[in-house]
C-alpha positions as a printed Julia matrix, in Angstrom:
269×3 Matrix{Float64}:
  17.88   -8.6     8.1
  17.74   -6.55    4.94
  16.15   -2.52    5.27
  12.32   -2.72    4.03
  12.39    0.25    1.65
   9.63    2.97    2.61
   6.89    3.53    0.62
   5.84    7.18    1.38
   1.84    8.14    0.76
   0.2    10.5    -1.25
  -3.4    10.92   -1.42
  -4.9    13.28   -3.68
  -8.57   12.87   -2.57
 -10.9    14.42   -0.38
 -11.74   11.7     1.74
  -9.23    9.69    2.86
  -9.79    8.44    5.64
  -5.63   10.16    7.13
  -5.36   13.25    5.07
  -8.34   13.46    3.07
  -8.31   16.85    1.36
  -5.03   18.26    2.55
  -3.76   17.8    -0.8
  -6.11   20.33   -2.46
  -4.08   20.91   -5.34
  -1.36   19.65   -7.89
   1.26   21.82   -6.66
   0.39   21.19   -3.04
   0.14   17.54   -3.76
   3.57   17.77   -5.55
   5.44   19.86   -2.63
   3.53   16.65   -0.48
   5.85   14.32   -2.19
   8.7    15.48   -2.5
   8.66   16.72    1.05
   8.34   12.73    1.53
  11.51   12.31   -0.87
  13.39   14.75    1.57
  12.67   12.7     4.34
  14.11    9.89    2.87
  11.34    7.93    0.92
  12.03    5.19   -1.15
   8.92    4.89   -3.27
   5.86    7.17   -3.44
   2.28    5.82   -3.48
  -0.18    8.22   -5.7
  -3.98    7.52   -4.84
  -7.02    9.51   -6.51
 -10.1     7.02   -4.73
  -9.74    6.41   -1.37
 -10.27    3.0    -0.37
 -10.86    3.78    3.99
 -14.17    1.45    5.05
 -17.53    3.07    3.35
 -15.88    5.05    0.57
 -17.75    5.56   -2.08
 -16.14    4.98   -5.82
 -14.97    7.31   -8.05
 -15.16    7.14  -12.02
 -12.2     6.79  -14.07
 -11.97   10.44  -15.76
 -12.11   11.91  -12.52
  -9.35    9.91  -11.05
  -7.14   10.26  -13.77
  -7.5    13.9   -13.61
  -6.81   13.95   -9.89
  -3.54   11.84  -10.79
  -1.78   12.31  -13.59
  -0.55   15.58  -13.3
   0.54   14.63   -9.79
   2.56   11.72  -11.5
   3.88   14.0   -14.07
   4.56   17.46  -11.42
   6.76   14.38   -9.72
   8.3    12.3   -12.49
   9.91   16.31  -13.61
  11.41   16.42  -10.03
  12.76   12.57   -9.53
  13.74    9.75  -10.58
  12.59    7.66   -8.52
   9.9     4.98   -8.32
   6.85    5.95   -8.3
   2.95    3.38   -7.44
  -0.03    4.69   -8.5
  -3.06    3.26   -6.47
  -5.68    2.16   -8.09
  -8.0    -0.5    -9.34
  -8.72    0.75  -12.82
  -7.03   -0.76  -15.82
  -7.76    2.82  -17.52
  -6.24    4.69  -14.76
  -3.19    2.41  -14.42
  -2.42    2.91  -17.89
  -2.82    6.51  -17.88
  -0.45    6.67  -14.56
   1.95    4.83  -16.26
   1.67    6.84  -19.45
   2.55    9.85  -16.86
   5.31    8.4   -15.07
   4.39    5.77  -12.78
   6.54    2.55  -12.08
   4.5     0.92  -10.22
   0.63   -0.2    -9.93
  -0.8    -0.88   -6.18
  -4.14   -2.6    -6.92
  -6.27   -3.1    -3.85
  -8.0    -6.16   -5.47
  -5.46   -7.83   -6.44
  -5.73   -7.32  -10.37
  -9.26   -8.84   -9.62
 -11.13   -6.16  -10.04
 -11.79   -5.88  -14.04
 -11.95   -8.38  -16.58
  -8.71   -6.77  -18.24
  -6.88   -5.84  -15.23
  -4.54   -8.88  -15.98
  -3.87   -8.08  -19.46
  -3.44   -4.64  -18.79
  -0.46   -5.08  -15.86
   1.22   -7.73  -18.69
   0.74   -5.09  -21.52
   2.26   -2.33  -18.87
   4.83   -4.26  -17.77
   5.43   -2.32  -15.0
   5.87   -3.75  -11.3
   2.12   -4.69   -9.74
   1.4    -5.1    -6.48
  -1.43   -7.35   -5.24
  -3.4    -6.64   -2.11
  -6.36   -8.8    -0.27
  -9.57   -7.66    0.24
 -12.6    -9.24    1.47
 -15.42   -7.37   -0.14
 -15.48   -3.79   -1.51
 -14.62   -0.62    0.43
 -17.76    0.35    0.82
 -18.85   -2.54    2.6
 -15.81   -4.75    3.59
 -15.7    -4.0     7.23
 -19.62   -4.39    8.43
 -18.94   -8.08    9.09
 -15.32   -9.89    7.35
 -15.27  -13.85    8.4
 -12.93  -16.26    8.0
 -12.29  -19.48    8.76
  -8.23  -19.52    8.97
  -7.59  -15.9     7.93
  -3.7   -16.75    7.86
  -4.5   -20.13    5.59
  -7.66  -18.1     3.58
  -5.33  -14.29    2.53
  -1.86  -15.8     1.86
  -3.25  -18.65   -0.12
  -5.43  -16.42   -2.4
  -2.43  -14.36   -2.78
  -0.64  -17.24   -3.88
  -3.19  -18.16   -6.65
  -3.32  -14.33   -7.79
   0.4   -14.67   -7.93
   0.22  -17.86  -10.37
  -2.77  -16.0   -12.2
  -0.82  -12.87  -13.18
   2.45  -15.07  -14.06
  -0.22  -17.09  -16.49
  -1.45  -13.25  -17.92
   2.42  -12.76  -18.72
   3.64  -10.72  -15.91
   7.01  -11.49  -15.06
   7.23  -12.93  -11.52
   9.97  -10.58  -10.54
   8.0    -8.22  -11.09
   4.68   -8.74   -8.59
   4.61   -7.75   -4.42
   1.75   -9.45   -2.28
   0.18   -7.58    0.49
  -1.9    -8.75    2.94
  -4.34   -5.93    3.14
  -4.77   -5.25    6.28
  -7.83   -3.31    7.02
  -9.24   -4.44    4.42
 -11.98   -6.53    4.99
 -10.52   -7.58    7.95
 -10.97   -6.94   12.02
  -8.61   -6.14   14.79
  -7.59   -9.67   15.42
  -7.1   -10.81   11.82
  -4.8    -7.89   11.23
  -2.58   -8.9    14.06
  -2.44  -12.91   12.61
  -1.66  -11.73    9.69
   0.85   -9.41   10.75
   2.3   -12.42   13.41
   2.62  -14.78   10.33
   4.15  -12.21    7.68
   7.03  -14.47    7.32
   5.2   -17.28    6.06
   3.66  -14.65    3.39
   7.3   -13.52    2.54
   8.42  -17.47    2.14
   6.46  -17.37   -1.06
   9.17  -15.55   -2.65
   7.93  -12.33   -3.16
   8.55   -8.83   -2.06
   5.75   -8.29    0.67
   4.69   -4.72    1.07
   2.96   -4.1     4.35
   0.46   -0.85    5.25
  -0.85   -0.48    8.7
  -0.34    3.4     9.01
  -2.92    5.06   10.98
  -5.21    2.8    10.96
  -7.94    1.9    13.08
  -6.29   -1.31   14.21
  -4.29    0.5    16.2
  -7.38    2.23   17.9
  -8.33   -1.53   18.19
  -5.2    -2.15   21.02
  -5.38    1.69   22.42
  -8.35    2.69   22.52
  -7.46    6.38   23.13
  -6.05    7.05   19.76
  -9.62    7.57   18.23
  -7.48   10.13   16.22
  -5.54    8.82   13.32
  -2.54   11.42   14.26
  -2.78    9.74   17.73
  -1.66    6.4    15.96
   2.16    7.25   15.04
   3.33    5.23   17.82
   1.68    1.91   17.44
   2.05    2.48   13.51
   5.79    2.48   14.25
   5.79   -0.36   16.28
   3.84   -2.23   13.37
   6.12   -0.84   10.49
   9.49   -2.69   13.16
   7.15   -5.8    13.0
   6.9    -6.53    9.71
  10.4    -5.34    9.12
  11.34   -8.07   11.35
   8.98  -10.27    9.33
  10.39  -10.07    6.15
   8.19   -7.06    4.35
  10.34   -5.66    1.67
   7.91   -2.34    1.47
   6.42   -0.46    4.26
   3.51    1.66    3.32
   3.47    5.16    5.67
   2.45    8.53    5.96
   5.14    9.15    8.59
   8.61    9.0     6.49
  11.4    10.63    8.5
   9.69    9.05   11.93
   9.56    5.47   10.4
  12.79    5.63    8.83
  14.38    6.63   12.27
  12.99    3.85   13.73
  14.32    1.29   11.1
  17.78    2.57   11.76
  17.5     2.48   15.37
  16.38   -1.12   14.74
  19.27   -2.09   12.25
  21.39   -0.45   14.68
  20.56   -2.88   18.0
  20.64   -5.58   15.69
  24.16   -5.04   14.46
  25.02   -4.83   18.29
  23.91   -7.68   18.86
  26.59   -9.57   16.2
């Protein structure tokens, strides 16, 4: 089994739904990540909207004010690789014009007419998440029929769509989105059949830190900082599944457990 790299999280917003406003600042959002580098991250994930259920949107000059000097304040530190998440064409372009690698688009480059065009024009690496619905809205009442059948196929198609737009196909991740637009039980299918998601042939990132799914199966950690546990056992899941990304907020913890994991595996032959 090949090491998932670890995505490491920054959110630059008041209101995520985590760490909402901890990150008041550039600098403070800057020592954030590469406090994450430190602890090993592979990737960092830049945010300036939060997506959490009920969030309300934020325009495009504001986000790219919140982000691009976080990008930048980074990109003069490391070398690394670095996602900006968002679902604006204008605010990809801008992240990329900073120093971003990388664009993490909750709708799966659905979510403006020129969202294809754009990740073809950037070139850059795109990831593309499900979502039922909008944040605002997406978890008063997500249905499916075969939620399995229903997320990985539309990844599929979104796959076959950005290919068509000119992205290269080495360069587009699928993620199943959970949370988003999504309940307890269709984030644990999904997360049961993430190797049929990873047979497609691309790098699957996965993101389940914190969240409320967790709450979902222990229904004591009402507290997202209560949720490091079952977010580590999650994060070993999807390893084990095939993910080639895992999205955290806890680095150095999840990293420790991958090793630990590697480790009983080797000693096993």
């Amino acid at each position: 089994m090949t090491a998932p790299k670890v995505m490491g999280i920054v959110n630059v917003t008041p209101d995520s739904f985590s760490d909402g406003g901890r990150l008041g600042s550039v600098a403070a959002a800057v020592d954030h990540a590469m406090a994450l580098v430190a602890q090993g991250a592979d990737i960092l994930d830049i945010g300036g909207e939060s997506t959490r259920p009920g969030a309300e949107p934020v325009d495009q000059a504001q986000e790219i004010e919140r982000v691009a000097p976080v990008i930048q304040g980074v990109r003069a530190l490391w070398a690394g690789p670095i996602s900006i998440d968002t679902a604006k064409p204008a605010v990809a372009r801008a992240a990329v014009a900073a120093g971003a690698t990388i664009w993490n688009d909750i709708t799966g480059l659905s979510g403006a007419d020129d969202s294809l065009a754009t990740a073809a024009d950037l070139g850059c690496t795109v990831c593309l998440m499900h979502m039922q619905g909008e944040p605002r809205t997406m978890q008063a009442d997500p249905r499916y029929d075969d939620v399995v059948a229903e997320v990985f196929g539309w990844l599929a198609a979104r796959a076959e769509a950005a290919m068509a737009a000119g992205v290269a196909r080495e360069a587009i991740w699928l993620d199943p989105g959970i949370g988003f637009g999504k309940t307890a039980a269709h984030n644990l299918a999904l997360t049961a059949h993430l190797g049929e998601l990873a047979a497609l042939g691309f790098p699957v990132m996965y993101g389940a830190s914190r969240k409320r799914m967790i709450q979902a199966v222990d229904p004591t950690a009402d507290d997202p900082m209560d949720r490091i546990g079952g977010s580590l056992a999650l994060a070993l899941e999807a390893a084990r599944r095939g993910a080639a990304v895992i999205r955290v907020h806890d680095v150095r913890q999840t990293l420790q457990a991958l090793k630990l994991q590697a480790a009983v595996a080797a000693a096993g032959g």
